[in-house]
N, C-alpha and C positions, 0 to 999 in steps of 0.2 A: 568856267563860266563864260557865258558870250561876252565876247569886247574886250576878252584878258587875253594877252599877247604872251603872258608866259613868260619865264626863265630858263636858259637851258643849261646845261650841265657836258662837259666836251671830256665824255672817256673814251679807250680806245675803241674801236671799232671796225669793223669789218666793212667789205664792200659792199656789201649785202644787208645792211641795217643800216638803222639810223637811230637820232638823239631823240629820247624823250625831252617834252618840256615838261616845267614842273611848277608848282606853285604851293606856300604854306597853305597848311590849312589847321585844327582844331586848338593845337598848341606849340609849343615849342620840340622843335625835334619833328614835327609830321608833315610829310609830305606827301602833295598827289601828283604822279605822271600820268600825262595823256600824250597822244601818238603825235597831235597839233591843236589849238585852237578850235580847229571845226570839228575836232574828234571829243574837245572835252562839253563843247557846247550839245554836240547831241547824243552825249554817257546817256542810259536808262538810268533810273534814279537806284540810290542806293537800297538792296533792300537787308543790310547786313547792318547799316550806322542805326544806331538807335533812331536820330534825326536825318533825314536823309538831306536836308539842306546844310546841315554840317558840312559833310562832305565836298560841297558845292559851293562853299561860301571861304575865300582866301583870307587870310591872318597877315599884319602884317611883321618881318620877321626880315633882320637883316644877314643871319645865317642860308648856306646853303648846303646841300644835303651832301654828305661825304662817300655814298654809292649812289650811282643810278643806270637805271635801266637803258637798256638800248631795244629797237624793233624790226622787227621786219612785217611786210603783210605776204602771206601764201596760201594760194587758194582759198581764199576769202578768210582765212586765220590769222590771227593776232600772235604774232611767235616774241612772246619778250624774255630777253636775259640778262641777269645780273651775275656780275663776277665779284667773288669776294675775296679775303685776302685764303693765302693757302695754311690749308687747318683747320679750316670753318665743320664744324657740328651743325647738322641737321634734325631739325624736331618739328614737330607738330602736323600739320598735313589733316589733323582731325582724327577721323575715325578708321585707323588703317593698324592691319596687322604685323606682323614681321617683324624686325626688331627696334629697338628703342630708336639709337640713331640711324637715318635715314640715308646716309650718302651711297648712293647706289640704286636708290629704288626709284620707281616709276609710279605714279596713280589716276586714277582719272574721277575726278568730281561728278558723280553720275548716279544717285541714290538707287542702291538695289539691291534688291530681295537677295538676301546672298549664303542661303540657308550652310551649313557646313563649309563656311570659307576655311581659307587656307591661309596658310603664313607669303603667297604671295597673292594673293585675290588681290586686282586693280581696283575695284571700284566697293564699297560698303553701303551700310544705310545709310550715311550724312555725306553733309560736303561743308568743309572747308579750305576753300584756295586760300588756304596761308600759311604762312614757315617762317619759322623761329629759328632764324640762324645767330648762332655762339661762338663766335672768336675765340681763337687760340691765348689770348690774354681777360676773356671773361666778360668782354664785353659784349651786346647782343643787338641783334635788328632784326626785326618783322618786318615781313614784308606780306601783301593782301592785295591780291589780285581781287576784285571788287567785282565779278561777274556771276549771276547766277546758270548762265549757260553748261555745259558739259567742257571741263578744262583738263585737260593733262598737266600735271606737274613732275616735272622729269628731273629729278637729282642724279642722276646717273653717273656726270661730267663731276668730278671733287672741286668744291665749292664754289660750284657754279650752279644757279637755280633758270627753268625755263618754265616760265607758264607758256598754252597754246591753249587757245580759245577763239570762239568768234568774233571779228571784230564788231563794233570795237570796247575797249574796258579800261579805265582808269587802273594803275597798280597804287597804290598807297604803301608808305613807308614808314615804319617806327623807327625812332633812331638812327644810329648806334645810342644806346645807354648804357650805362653803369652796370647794367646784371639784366638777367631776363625778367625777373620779377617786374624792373622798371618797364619796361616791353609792353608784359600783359599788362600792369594798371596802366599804359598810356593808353593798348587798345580797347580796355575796358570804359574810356572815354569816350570811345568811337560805338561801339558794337552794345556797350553796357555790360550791366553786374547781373552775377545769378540773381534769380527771385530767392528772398529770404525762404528759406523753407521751414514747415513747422516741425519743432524738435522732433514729432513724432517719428517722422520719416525718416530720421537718422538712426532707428531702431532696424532691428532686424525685419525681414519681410520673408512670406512664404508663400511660394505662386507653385502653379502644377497648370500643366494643359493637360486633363481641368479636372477641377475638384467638382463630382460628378452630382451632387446635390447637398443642398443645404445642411442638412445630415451628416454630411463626410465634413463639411466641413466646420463644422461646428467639433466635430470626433478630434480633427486636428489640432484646434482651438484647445482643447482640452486633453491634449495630449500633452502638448510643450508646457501648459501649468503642470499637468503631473509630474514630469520629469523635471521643470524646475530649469526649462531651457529655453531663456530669454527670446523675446519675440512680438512685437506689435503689429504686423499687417497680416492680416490673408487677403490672397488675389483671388477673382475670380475671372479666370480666363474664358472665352465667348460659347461656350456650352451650357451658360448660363441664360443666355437667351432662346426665345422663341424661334427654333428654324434661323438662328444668324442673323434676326433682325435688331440691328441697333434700337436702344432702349425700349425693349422690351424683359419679359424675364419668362420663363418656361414655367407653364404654371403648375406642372407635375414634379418638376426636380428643386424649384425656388418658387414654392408657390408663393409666399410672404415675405419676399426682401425685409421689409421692414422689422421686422419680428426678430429675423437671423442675425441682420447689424445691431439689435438692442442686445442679445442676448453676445453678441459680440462685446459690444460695448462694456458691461456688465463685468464681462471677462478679460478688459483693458485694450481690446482686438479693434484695431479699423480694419475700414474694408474696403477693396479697391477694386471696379470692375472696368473690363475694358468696351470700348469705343471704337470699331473700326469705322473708317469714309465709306468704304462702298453700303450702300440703301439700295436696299431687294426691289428690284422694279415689279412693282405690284401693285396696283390701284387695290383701294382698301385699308391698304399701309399707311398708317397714320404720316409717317414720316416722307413715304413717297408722296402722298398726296398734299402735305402742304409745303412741301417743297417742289412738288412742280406747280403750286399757283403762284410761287415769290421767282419763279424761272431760276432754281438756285444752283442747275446740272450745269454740269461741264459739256461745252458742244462737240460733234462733229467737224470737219472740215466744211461741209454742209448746210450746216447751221442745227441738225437733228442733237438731241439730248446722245453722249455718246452712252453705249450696256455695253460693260466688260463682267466676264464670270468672274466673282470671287466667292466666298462663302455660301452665301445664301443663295448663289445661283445666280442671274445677271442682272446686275446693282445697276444705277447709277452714280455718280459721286459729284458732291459739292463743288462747287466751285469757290472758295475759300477766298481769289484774289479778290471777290466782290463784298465790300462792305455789309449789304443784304443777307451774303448769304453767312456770313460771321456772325452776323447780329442774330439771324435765323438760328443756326447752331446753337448759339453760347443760350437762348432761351430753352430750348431742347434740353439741355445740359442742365439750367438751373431748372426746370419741370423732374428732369432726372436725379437731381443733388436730395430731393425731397423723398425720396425712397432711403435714406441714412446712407449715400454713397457719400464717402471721405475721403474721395481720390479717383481718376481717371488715369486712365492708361490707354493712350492711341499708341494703334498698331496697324501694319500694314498698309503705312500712309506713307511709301515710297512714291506713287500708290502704286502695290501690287496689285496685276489685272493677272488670273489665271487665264491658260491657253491661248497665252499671247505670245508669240513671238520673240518680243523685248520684254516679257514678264512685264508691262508697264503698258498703259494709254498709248496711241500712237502719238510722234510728234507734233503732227497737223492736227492735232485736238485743239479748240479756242477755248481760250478764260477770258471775261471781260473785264479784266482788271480795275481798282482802281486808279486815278491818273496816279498816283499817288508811289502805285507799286510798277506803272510801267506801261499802264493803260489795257487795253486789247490787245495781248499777244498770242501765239502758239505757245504747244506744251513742252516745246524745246526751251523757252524762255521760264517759266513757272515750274517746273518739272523739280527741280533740288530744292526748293521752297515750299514747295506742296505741303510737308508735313509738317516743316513754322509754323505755317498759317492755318493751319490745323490744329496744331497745339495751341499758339495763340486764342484759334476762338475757344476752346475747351475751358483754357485759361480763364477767359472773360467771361463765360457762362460760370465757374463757378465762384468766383467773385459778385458775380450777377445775384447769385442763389444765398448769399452771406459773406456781406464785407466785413465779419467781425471774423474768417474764418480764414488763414492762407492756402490758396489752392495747392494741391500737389498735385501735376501732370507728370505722365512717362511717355516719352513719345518714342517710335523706333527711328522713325523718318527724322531727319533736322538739315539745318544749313549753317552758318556761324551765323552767330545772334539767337540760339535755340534757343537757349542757356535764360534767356531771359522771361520764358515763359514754363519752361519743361525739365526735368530729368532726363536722362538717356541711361540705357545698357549698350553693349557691345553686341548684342543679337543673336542669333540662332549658333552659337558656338558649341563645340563638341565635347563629348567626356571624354578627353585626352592630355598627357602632359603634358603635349605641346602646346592645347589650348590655352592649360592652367597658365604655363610659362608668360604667354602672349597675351594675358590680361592683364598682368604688369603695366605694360609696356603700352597696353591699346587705352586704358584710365589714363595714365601719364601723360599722351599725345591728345587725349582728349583734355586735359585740362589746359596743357599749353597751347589750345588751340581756344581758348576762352570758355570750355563748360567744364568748371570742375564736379558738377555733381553726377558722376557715371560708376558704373561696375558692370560685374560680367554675372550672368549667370552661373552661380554656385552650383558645382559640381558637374557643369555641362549641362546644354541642352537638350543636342541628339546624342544618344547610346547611352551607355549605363556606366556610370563611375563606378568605380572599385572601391570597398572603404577607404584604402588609405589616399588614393586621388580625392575621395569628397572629403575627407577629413586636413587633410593638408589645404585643400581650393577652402575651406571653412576658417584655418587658421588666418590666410591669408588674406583673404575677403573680406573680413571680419575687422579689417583695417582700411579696408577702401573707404572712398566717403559714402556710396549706395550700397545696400549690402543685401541680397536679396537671392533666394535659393529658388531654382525655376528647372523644370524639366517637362519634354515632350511625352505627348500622349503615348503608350504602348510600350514606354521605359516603365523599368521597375521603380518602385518608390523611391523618392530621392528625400524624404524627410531627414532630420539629423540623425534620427532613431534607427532606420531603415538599415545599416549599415554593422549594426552589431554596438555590444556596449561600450569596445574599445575605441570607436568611431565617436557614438555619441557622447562620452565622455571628453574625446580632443572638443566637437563641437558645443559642450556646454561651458567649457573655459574658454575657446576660444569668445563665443560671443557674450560671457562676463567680461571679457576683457573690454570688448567695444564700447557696452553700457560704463564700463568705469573710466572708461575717454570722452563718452558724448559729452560731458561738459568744454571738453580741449576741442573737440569737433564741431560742435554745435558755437563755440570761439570763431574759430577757424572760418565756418561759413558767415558769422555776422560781418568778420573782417573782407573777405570775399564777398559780402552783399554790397557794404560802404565803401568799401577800400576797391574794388578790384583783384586784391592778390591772390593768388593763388592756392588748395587745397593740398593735392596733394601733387608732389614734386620730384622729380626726379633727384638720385642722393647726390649727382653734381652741383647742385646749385648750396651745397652746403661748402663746396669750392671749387669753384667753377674754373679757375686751370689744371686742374688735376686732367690732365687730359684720359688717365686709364677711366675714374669714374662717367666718363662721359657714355659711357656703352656698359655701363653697370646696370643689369637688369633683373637681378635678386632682392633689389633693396629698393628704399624709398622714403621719402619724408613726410610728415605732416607737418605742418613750422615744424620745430624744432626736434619732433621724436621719429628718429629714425625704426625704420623696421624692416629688416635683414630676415631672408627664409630662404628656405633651399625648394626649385621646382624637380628637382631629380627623386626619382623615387627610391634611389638607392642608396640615397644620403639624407639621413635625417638633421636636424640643428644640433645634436652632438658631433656628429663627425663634421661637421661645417665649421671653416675658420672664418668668420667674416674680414673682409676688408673695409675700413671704416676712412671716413676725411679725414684731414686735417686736424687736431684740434682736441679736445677735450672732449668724449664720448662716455659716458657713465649708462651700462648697462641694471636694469632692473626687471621685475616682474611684478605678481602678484599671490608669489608662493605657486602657480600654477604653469612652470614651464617645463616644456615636453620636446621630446623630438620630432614633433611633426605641428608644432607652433611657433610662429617666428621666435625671434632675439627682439628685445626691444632696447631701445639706448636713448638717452637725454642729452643734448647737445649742453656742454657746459656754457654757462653764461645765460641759463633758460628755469623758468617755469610755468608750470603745467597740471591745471584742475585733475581733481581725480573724483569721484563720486562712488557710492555701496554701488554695488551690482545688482542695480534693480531687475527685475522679471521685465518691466516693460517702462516707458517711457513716464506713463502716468503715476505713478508711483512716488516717482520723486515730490519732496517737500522744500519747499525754502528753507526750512528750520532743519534738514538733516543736516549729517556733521559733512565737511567739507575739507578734501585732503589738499595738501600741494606736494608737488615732488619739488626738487629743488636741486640745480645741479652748477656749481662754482663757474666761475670761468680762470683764468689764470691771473689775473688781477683779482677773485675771489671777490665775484660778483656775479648776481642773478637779476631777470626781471622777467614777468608774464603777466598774460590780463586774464580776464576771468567777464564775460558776458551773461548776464542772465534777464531775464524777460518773463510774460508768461508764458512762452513757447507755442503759440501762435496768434493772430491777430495782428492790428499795427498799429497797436498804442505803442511803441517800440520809435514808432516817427514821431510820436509825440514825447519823446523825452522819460515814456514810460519804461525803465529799464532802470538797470546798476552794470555799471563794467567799471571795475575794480583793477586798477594796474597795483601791483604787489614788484616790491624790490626786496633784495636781502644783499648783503655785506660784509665781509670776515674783518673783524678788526679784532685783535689782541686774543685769537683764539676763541671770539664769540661771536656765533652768525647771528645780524640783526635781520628780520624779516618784518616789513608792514608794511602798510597802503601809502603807495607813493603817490596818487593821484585817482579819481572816480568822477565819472560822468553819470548823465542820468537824474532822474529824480527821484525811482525806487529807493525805500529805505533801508538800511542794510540788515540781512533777517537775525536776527537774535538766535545762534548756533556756535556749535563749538568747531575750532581750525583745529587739525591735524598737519603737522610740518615735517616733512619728510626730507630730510638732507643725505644726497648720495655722496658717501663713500668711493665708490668704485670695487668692482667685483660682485652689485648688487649687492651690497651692506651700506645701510641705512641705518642713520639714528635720529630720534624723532620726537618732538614738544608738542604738549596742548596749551591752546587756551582760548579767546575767546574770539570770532574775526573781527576783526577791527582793531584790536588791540596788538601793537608792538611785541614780536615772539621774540626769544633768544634763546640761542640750542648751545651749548659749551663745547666745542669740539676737544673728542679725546685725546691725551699725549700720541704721539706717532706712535709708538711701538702697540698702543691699545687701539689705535684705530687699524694696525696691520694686523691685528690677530681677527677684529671685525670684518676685516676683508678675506682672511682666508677662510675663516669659518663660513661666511657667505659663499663664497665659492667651491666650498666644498660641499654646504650643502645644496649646490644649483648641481651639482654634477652626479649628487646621489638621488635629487628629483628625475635627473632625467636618467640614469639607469636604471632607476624601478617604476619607471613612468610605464603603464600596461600599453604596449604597443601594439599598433593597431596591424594586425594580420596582413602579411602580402597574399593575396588572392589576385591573379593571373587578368580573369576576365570571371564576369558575372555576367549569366546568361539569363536573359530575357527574353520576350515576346515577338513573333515574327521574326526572329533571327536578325536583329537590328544590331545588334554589337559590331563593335569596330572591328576592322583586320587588326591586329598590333606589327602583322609588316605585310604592304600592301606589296603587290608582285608588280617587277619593274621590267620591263620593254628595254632596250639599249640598245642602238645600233645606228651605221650610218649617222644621219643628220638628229636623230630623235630620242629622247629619253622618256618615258612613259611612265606612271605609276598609276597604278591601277586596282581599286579595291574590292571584292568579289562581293559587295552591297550596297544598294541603291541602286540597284542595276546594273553593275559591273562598271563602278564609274570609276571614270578617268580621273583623280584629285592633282595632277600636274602633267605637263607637255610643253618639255624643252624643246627648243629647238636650237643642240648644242653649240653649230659654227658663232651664233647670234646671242647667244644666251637671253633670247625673248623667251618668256612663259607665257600660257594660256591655260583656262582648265582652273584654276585654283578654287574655282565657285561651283554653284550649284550647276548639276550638270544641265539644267534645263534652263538655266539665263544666259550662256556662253555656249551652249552645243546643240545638244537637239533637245527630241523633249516626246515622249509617248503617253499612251494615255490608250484607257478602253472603256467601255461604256460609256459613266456621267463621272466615273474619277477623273481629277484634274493634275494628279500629280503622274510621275512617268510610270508606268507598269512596270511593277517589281521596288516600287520605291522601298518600301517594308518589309518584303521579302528576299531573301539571301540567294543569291544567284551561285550556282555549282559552278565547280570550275572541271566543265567537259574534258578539256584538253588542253596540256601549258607548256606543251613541246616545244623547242625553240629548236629554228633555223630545220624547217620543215622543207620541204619541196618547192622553191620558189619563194618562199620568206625567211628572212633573216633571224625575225622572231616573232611571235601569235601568243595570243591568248583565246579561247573558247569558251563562253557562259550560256548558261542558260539559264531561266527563271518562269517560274510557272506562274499565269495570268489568270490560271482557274479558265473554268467553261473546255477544259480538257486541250486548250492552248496554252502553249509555252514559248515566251520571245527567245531567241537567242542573238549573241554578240558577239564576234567574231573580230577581235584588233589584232593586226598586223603589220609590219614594215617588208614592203616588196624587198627582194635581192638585189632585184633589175633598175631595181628605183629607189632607193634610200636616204631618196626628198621628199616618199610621200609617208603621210599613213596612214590605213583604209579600216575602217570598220563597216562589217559588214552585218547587218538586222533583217531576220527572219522569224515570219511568224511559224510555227510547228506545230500542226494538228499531234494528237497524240492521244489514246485512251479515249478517245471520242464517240459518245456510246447515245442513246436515243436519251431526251430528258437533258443531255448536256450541255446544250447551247450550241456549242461546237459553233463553225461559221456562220449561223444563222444569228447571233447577235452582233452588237458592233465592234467592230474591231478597229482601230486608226494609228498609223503609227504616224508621226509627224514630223520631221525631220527639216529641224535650223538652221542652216550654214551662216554662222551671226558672223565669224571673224574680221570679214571686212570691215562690219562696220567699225571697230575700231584699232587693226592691228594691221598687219602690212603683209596679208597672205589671199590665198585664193582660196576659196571652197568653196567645193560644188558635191549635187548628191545625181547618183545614177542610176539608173536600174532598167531591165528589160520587162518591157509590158505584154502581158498573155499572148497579146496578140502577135508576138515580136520585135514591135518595134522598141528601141533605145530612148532614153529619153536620160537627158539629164536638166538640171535643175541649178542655177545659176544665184547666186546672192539678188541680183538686178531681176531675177524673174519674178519675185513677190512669192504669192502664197497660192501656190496652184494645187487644181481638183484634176481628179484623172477618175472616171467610170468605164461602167464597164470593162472592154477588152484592152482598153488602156491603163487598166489599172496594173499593179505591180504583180510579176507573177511570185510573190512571195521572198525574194530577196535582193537587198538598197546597196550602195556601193559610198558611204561617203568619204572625202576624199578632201586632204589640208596640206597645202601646198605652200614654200615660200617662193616667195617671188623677188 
């Protein structure tokens, strides 16, 4: 704040830095660094603290902070580092793939389209600059770099964190606390609590890009009732619209929205369609035209409304920083709620702009913010916020449309603080095992990053999952807090059905299992709406010096019920030994375990609602019976709560609810169990308890009577409760050897030849390691560059490399089509190693791709793109339509190399193409005589 002189803090330091000062601020244990006085007094405002005058306003506090930051400024960059002690566990980062803990990785805060990432992709769809660092004795600190600019966060150094960002940004500090759980609820003061969400949405969901008309999907609807395979959402992804124009609806494939969600409804089905930002620039369009009389586009540098292609051809897009234009939306929205939509889902509000360059607006794009958010900046400053405040208005519009009703938003796009408006996924992820693996681990980072309510898409986005991959991603999914089966256009069906019966039988136990947790779940997020705490969690925090659990990525908690699976496909959970914490762990089931469904386990010292395995959310009664599991602790004691409501609404804030804390106790060989305490002012519904006391070995023995009333169960003599435990375990071992296993089947072939490589061909030599898949156009999916061990490549090959395209498709020629592999010679005549593709473009053109490492040079390496007349006959097109090949050399902008693209023009002359040259046109005899030379260089 101006006038505050600050505190500083004197650790070691280099020559080359300097002392943050610091000052309290929200509560005890938080602190904020800034670079000086005149750096804190002109921070942009927070657009992460729920209150952004929080942030901004000091506490007073005779404590001082036990790490702090040091700085340097470089090149107009804010470089700040914290050292912490040696040992320190790295987490959170947000939305990032690879593995659980972080120490070693690299990322950069920079929301983007990042269709088929990889386990090293640097940048995703969100951003959160923050990290949850865990001491080697369990103690933990957050730390939050408070900028929405493009930040690098570099764990590379063992426990040592560096943000680099533009100057300048306050860093804020949690702690150290007692555990990390203390962490998130302190930053949940800061940034806030998920939005309650309504129970329904903790049901299973089923999305396709797209379910092709009202028709199909109503067939679908009526499909999982026949089979009797739990399910409450259908999505309708943007095929459902007119020509890709935001709310509208196609009046040949949806002619009657209305009609389709009753008969939904009828059938216990919501329904959720998506919302993209970009609006088809088109006078006539309802939406273009009364949004350019509220001025509600995003400008040029210019001052012009900026048209980027996306869907419908060249949109505009909102300007969202402006209160107008949120208020404009969110009415949009409720006009739109009025068609029987029960759910939004924004997409594509990184925001993607096709055949762009950056996949994205340019920088020097204006938003007129409000002062609120930062005032009038460029799109370098709004850019990772975009899809917040997109969601946000979405948010508000449907709260607009029925305050008696809670909204459910899905956004792709987000920043920290999403969580308070939206849902998230993990994005355009692949049908692979290594995906499955890496959805663990990308929920986990997202929850410790303050949005617990995320998942992946089940069974992969792009290519086709194999039964036993969709049936295991089913098991496993089926326990995240989001849970929701979603696949791209041109994949074969990825319903539970679709897979054989051995498949959809894993997935109709697996997702009765989830319906007979939503009561533990639909807990879990009330605590998490009030409390802050956390969903679901990584299985260290069940003991947090365990130092091996700290990189445990098979397993995972919800409070208390741990859930243990194997992502190998060559090990199902019979041949799997789990490794468990500390402590008292009592495994159970449901009568329904298999080898290709997790382990489930009760932390002792815990209880935990269980409810019938409803079909769908709606179903449930107040008055049905009501189980607990119930599991001792070594003092031979239990407790859990039990939240219920009427699962949406928010009479919930008025005290309208019952949350039931339940204790039980062993005294003299008899477990007492009753209500130890209840909030609320619902009355308790007149139903019968079911008491389930684990044994261990999954043997249970179990009392009725009525809830509310004092149970007591007689535990049997030892030697009768040891024959109840082997008989249990013998029958869990004869479940899963005659459990019908679901067929190994290699690859399942689909449409366009879009199935994955299962081993992509590797390049190796000199400075470079290459992997390279002969689909999507021969693309590159990694590119070491050994001496350094920097990677590139790990994304989509058209937001990091080049990017082609023909006619009016926007994606690269041959995206869909399976590219041959001409020729895979290695150490040819002048190269070390090549690969040769080619891929037919139709019109009797075929691209070809030529990558290689010179002999002479084995610092570079060259791919070389040609277009190929071929079979070119009258009536073909042949070169008389358009052809474009476009070629990015992005690496500069964020990596520490050179690339340049070259080639010889008709006429002869040389020309190459420079990162700082822009976006150059070449005609006529200047144009390329048909093959590029690009070319990535370290420097």
């Amino acid at each position: 704040m101006a006038g505050f002189d600050g505190k500083s803090v004197t650790p070691k330091i280099g020559t080359d830095t300097k002392k943050m000062i610091f000052e309290p601020i929200l509560e005890e244990g938080v602190f904020r660094f800034d670079c000086s006085a005149d750096d804190r007094s002109a921070a942009f405002p927070s657009l992460s603290f729920v209150n952004y005058k929080t942030r901004d306003t000091p506490i007073i506090s005779n404590k001082n902070p036990a790490y702090a930051p040091t700085f340097e400024h470089v090149s107009g960059q804010q470089v700040v580092k914290l050292e912490l002690p040696t040992g320190t566990s790295f987490y959170g980062t947000g939305e990032v793939s690879g593995q659980l803990e972080r120490t070693g990785k690299r990322v950069f805060t920079w929301n983007t389209d990042a269709w088929g990432y990889g386990a090293g992709t640097t940048s995703l769809y969100q951003s959160h600059p923050w990290v949850l660092a865990v001491f080697p004795d369990g103690e933990a600190l957050g730390i939050l770099a408070d900028t929405t600019r493009r930040c690098e966060i570099d764990l590379r150094k063992e426990s040592t964190i560096r943000f680099i960002a533009a100057s300048s940004y306050p860093i804020i500090t949690f702690g150290p606390f007692a555990s990390a759980v203390d962490v998130l609820v302190s930053l949940s003061h800061a940034i806030g609590t998920v939005f309650m969400p309504p129970k329904w949405s903790l049901g299973y969901h089923q999305c396709r890009w797209s379910y092709a008309s009202a028709e199909r999907v109503v067939e679908v609807a009526r499909t999982f009732r026949e089979k009797g395979i739990p399910c409450d959402v259908i999505w309708m992804d943007i095929d459902y619209m007119d020509g890709f124009r935001c709310f509208t609806f196609d009046r040949e494939r949806f002619p009657d929205p209305k009609s389709l969600v009753k008969d939904l409804h009828l059938s216990g089905f919501k329904a959720i369609w998506m919302l993209d930002p970009g609006i088809k620039h088109e006078e006539g369009y309802f939406v273009y035209d009364s949004g350019s009389e509220r001025d509600a586009w995003i400008r040029t540098a210019d001052g012009r409304s900026f048209i980027g292609e996306v869907w419908p051809g060249p949109c505009v897009f909102p300007d969202f920083t402006q209160s107008k234009t949120r208020s404009w939306w969110a009415n949009l929205v409720k006009d739109f709620i009025a068609n029987g939509v029960d759910g939004i889902w924004n997409d594509m509000n990184e925001p993607a702009v096709f055949k762009a360059v950056t996949k994205t607006m340019p920088e020097d794009n204006i938003h007129l913010g409000d002062p609120e958010l930062g005032g009038r900046q460029d799109h370098s400053y709004y850019h990772n916020v975009y899809g917040m405040l997109m969601a946000r208005s979405t948010y508000e519009g449907m709260k607009l449309a029925d305050e008696n009703r809670r909204p459910f938003v899905l956004t792709r796009a987000g920043f920290i603080g999403s969580h308070r408006y939206a849902a998230t996924w993990t994005g355009d992820n692949l049908s692979t095992w290594e995906h499955l693996h890496m959805s663990i681990s990308m929920v986990l980072q997202l929850s410790l990053s303050g949005q617990p309510l995320s998942g992946p898409d089940i069974g992969g986005f792009a290519g086709n999952a194999t039964p036993k991959l969709f049936g295991r991603w089913m098991g496993i999914s089926a326990m995240f807090p989001f849970c929701r089966g979603h696949s791209e256009t041109d994949t074969i069906d990825h319903e539970p059905w679709s897979f054989g019966e051995e498949c959809e039988e894993v997935c109709r136990l697996a997702l009765k299992r989830r319906y007979r947790l939503i009561p533990h779940i639909y807990t879990l997020f009330y605590m998490a709406h009030t409390n802050g705490t956390p969903v679901a969690t990584p299985t260290f925090f069940a003991d947090p010096k365990d130092s091996f659990l700290r990189t445990a990525e098979c397993s995972f908690l919800l409070g208390p019920l741990l859930v243990y699976t194997s992502t190998d496909p060559d090990q199902g959970m019979d041949e799997k030994r789990p490794v468990l914490p500390r402590g008292i762990w009592l495994n159970f089931d449901f009568d329904d375990s298999h080898p290709d469904l997790p382990a489930l386990y009760l932390h002792g010292g815990s209880i935990i609602p269980v409810a019938p395995p409803y079909q769908h959310v709606g179903e449930a009664n107040p008055s049905d019976d009501l189980t607990l599991l119930v599991a001792l602790d070594e003092h031979g004691k239990a407790e859990g709560v039990l939240f219920e409501d009427d699962g949406d609404g928010y009479e919930f804030t008025q005290r309208q609810y019952l949350l039931t804390y339940y204790s039980a106790e062993l005294s003299a060989s008899v477990v007492t169990l009753k209500v130890s305490r209840i909030e609320g002012s619902w009355m308790r519904p007149n139903r019968r308890l079911n008491v389930k006391l684990l044994l261990g070995g999954g043997a249970m023995i179990d009392s009725w009577a009525a809830d509310g009333e004092v149970v007591n169960i007689s535990i049997p003599p030892m030697q009768e409760a040891s024959q109840l435990v082997s008989a249990s375990e013998k029958q869990y071992r004869i479940r899963l050897e005659t459990a019908r296993r679901i067929p190994d089947i290699e690859e399942v072939k689909g449409k366009k030849g879009i199935e994955l490589s299962r081993s992509p061909i590797e390049l190796k030599c000199g400075d470079w390691c290459l992997r390279v898949v002969p689909w999507i156009g021969g693309r590159i999916i990694s590119m070491e560059h050994l001496p350094t061990g920097i990677q590139w490549l790990h994304s989509r090959v058209e937001v990091n490399g080049y990017e082609e395209y023909s006619g009016t498709e926007y994606r690269s020629a041959g995206c869909f089509e399976e590219y041959s592999i001409v020729r895979g010679d290695l150490k040819q005549a002048g190269e070390e190693e090549s690969l040769k593709l080619e891929g037919d473009i139709s019109g009797g053109l075929s691209i070809s791709r030529h990558i290689y490492i010179p002999k002479d040079n084995p610092k570079v390496v060259c791919i070389d793109f040609s277009i190929v007349a071929s079979n070119v006959g009258a009536g073909s097109g042949g070169f008389s339509r358009l052809v474009c090949l476009r070629v990015h050399p992005m690496f500069s902008l964020h990596h520490p190399t050179e690339s340049f693209i070259s080639f010889v023009s008709i006429n002869g002359s040389k020309q190459e193409i420079w990162p700082e040259s822009g976006e150059m046109f070449y005609e006529g005899d200047c144009r390329p005589n048909g093959n590029l030379l690009c070319s990535f260089i370290i420097i």
